[in-house]
C-alpha positions in Angstrom: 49.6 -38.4 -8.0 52.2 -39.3 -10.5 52.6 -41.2 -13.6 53.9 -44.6 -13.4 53.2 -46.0 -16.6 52.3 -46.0 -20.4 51.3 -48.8 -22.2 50.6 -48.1 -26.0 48.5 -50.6 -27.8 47.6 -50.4 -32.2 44.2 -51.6 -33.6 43.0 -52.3 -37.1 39.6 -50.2 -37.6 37.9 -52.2 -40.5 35.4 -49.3 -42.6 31.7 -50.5 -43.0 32.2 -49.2 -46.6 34.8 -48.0 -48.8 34.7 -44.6 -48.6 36.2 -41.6 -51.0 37.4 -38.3 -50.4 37.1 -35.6 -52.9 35.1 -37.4 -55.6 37.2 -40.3 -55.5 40.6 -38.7 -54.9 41.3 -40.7 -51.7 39.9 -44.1 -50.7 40.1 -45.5 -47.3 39.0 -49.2 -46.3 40.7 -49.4 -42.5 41.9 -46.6 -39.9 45.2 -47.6 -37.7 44.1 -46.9 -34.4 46.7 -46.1 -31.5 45.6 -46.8 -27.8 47.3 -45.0 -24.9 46.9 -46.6 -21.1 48.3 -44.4 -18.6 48.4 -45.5 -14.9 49.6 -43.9 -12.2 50.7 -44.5 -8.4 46.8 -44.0 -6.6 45.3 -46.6 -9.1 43.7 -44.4 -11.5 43.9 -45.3 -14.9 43.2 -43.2 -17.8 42.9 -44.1 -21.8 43.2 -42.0 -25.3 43.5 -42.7 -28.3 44.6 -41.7 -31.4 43.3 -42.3 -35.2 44.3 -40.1 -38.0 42.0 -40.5 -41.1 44.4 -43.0 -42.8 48.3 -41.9 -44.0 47.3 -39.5 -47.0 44.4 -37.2 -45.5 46.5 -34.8 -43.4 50.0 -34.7 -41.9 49.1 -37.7 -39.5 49.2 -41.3 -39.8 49.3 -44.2 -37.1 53.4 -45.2 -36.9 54.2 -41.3 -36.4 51.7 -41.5 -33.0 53.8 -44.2 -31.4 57.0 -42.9 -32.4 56.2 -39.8 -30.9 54.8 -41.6 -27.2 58.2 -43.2 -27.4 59.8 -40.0 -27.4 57.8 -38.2 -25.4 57.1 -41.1 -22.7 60.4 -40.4 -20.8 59.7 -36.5 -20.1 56.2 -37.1 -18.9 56.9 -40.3 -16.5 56.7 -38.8 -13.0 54.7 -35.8 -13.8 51.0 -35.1 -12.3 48.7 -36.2 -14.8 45.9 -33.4 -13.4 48.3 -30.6 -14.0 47.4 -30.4 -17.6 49.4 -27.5 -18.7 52.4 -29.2 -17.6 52.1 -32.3 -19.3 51.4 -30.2 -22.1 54.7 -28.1 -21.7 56.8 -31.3 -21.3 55.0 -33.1 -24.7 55.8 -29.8 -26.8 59.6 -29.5 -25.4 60.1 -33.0 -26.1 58.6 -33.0 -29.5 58.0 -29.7 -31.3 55.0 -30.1 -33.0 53.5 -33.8 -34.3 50.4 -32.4 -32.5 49.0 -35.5 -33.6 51.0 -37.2 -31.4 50.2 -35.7 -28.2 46.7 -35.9 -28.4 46.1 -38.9 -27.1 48.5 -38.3 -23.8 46.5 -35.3 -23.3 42.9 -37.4 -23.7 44.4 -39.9 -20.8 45.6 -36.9 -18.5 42.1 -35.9 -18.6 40.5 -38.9 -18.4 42.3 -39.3 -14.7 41.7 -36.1 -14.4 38.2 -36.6 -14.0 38.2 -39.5 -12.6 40.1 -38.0 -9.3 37.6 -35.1 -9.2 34.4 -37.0 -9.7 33.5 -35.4 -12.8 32.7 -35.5 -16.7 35.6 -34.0 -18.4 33.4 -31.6 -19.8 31.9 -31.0 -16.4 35.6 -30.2 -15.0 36.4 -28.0 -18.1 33.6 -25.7 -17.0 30.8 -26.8 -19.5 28.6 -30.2 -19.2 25.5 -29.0 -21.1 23.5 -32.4 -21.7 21.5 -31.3 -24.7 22.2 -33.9 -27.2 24.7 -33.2 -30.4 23.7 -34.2 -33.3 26.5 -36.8 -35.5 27.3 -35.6 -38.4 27.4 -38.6 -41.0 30.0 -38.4 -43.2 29.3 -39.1 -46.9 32.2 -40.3 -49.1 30.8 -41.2 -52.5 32.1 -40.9 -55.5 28.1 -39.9 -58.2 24.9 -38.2 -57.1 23.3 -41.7 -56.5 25.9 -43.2 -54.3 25.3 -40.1 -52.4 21.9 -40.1 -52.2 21.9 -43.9 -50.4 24.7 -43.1 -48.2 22.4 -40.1 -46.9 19.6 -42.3 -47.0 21.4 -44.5 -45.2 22.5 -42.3 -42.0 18.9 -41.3 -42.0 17.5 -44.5 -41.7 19.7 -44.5 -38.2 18.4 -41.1 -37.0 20.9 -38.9 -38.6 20.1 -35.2 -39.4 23.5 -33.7 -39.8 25.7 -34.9 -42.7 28.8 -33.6 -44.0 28.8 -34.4 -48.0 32.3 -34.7 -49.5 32.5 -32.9 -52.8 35.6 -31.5 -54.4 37.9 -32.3 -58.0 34.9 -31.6 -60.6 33.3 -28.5 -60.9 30.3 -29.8 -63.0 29.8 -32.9 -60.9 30.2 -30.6 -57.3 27.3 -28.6 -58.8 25.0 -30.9 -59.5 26.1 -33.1 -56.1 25.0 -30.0 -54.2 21.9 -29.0 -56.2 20.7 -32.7 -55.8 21.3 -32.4 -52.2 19.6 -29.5 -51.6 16.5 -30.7 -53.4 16.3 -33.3 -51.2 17.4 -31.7 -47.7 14.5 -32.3 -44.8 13.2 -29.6 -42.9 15.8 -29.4 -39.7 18.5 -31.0 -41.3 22.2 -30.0 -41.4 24.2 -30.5 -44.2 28.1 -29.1 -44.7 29.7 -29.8 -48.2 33.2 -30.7 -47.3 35.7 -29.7 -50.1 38.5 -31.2 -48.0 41.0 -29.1 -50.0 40.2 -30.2 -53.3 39.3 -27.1 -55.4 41.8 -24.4 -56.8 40.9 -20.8 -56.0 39.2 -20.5 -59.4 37.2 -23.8 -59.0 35.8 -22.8 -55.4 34.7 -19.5 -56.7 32.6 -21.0 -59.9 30.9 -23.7 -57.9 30.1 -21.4 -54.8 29.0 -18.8 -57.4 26.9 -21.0 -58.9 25.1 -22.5 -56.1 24.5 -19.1 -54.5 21.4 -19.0 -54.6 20.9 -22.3 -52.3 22.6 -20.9 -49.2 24.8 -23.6 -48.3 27.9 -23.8 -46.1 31.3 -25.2 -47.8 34.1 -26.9 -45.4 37.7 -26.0 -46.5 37.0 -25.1 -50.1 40.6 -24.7 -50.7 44.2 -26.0 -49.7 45.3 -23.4 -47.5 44.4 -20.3 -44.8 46.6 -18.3 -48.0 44.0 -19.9 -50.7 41.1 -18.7 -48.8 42.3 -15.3 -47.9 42.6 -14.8 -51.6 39.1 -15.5 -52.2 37.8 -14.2 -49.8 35.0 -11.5 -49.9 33.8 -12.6 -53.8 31.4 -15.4 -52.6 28.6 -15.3 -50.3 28.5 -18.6 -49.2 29.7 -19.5 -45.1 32.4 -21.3 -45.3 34.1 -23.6 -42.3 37.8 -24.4 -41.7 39.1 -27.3 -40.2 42.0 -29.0 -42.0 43.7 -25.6 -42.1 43.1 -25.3 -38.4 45.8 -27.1 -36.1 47.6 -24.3 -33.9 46.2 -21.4 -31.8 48.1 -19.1 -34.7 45.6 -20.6 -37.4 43.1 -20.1 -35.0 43.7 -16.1 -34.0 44.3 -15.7 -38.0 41.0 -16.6 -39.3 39.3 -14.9 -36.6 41.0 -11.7 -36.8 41.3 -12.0 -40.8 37.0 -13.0 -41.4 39.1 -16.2 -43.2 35.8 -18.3 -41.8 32.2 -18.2 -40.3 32.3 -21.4 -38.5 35.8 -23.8 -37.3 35.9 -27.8 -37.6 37.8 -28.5 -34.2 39.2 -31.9 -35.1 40.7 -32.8 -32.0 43.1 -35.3 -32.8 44.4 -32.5 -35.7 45.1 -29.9 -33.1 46.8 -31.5 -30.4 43.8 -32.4 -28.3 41.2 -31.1 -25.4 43.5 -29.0 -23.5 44.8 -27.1 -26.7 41.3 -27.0 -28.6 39.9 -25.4 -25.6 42.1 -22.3 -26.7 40.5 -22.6 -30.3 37.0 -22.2 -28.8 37.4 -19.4 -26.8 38.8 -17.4 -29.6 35.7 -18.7 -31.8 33.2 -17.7 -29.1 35.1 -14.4 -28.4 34.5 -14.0 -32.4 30.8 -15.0 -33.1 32.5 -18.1 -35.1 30.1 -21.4 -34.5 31.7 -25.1 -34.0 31.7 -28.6 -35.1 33.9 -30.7 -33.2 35.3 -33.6 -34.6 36.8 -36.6 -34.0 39.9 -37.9 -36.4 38.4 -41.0 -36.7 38.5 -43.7 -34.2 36.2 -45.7 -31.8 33.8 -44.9 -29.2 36.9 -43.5 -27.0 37.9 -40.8 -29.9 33.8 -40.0 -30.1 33.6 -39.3 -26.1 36.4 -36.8 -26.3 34.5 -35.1 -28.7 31.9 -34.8 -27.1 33.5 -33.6 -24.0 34.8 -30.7 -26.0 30.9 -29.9 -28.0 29.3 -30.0 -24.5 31.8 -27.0 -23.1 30.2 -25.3 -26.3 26.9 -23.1 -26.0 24.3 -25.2 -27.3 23.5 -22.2 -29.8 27.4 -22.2 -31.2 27.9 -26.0 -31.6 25.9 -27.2 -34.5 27.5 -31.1 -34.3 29.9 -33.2 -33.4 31.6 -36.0 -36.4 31.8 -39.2 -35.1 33.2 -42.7 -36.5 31.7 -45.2 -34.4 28.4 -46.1 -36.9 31.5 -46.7 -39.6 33.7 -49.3 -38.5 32.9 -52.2 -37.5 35.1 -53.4 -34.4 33.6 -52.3 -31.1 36.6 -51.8 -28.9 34.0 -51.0 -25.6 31.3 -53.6 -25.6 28.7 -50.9 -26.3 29.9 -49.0 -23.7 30.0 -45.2 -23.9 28.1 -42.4 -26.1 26.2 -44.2 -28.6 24.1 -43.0 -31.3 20.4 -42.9 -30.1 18.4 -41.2 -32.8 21.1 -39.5 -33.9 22.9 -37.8 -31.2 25.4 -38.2 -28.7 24.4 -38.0 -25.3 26.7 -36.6 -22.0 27.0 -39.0 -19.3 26.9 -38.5 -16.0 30.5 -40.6 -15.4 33.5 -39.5 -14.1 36.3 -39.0 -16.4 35.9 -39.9 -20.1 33.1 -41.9 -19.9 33.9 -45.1 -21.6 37.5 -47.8 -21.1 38.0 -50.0 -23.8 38.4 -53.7 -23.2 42.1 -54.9 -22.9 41.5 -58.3 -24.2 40.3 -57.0 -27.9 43.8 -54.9 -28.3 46.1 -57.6 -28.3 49.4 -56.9 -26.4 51.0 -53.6 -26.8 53.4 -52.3 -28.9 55.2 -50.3 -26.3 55.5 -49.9 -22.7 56.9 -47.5 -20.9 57.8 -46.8 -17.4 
């Protein structure tokens, strides 16, 4: 089986809502989505996709995924798209990192993968549990009420996970969290997201004064450096993610106690086949998971899933998904859909879910 073909297609991702990042620091309206069809000589076709969280969240953004195919699409024409670590050896001598990049060829090769073996990707990655994740919501507001009807809001469609963004005011991430907590339900999880935006001093006075609460804070600071520095004077669990994109970052925080639980954002890292390195040293470590998607449609939320589902259901808390926050449906309802709140592993070969051809418009680039 070899590789005939890549056809790359970009999609506008309208937002439901505006949302905010770090109390307001960020606003993002519409994700640019990049599609990836690879077909090959037997007929099988697989799909990826890739959908950084707009151009200003992390080193990632929309153009820099199709300049990258381009470059990379001539080394991995005529190469076996089930030899995984292959494609993944030609992608990274091609193109030194842009792990962004590469994570949608690596979603497609497993896809076919799949496909020619009968199975779930997470069933031919070793793992396949079918206990539902929970979604995380994600709650960009920018006061204490906003975020209380955003919450509200995810509840009202069966959400018990929720990742609040906080971060860029001490006095107003205190209160944010206390009002939270004061209104958390029995079962519910809830991970205040900093995304970067405190200083070493600031993370230190607001997870000193909400001690006492026993809540979990998502990359309180910019960097693996930041946190190190830090680290040891607060009780609080704390969860990486943005500071977590190679198997170095990954080997750090475990060795170093940097971190008590990793974000795997799949997209961030390079995709399945390299984030499957990431758990192993998490599981090896006692660190928990939440997997998350980029951003992106229904396609970005299977992989995700694939990945949480080679997770022990005891070391996976949730999976972030994007689906209930845009409002084009690229798959016709097709796929992992939230039903009360959770994802569900199908029993279908591959990834799960194709999108439909006639809603992306012609492609940008084809290759092969």
């Amino acid at each position: 089986m070899k590789i005939t073909r890549i056809t790359v297609y970009q999609i506008a991702l309208p937002l439901e809502h505006p949302y905010w990042l770090s109390g307001g620091r960020l606003k993002f309206e519409v994700l640019d989505a990049t599609l990836v069809k690879i077909e090959t000589g037997t007929g099988l076709t697989g799909w990826g996709e890739g959908t950084p969280w707009g151009h200003t969240y992390v080193p990632a953004h929309g153009p820099g995924i199709r300049a990258g195919i381009e470059t990379m699409a001539p080394f991995i024409i005529g190469l076996d798209p089930r030899r995984g670590l292959e494609i993944e050896r030609a992608m990274d001598l091609a193109l030194p990192g842009h792990l962004y990049a590469k994570s949608p060829i690596d979603m497609a090769c497993w896809d076919i993968a799949g496909q020619a073996a009968g199975l779930s990707i997470a069933d031919l990655m070793g793992g396949g549990s079918r206990t539902p994740r929970p979604i995380a919501s994600s709650v960009g507001a920018k006061t204490v009420e906003e975020t209380r009807a955003v919450i509200e809001r995810y509840r009202q469609r069966g959400y018990v996970a929720h990742s609040v963004k906080i971060g860029g005011d001490i006095e107003r991430d205190i209160a944010r969290v206390r009002d939270v907590e004061s209104l958390r339900r029995d079962g519910e999880i809830v991970l205040y997201d900093v995304n970067r935006g405190w200083t070493r001093q600031q993370a230190l006075r607001v997870m000193s004064a909400t001690e006492d609460l026993n809540v979990m804070f998502e990359q309180p600071c910019e960097s693996l450096d930041d946190i190190a520095a830090i680290a040891g004077k607060y009780a609080a669990p704390v969860s990486v993610d943005e500071s977590l994109v190679t198997l170095q970052d990954a080997a750090r925080i475990a060795r170093d106690g940097l971190a008590e639980v990793f974000g795997i954002k799949l997209n961030r890292v390079g995709g399945l086949t390299k984030a499957a390195r990431m758990r192993d040293i998490a599981l090896a470590h006692g660190i928990d998971m939440f997997v998350m998607a980029t951003g992106g449609s229904v396609l970005a939320d299977a992989e995700a899933l694939h990945l949480a589902a080679t997770i022990p259901d005891a070391n996976c808390h949730a999976v972030w998904a994007c689906q209930d926050m845009i409002t084009l449906d690229i798959a016709g309802g097709r796929g992992p859909r939230n039903i009360d709140g959770h994802l569900h592993l199908t029993e279908a070969p591959g990834l799960g879910v194709h999108p439909d051809e006639d809603v992306l418009g012609d492609p940008v680039g084809v290759y092969g």
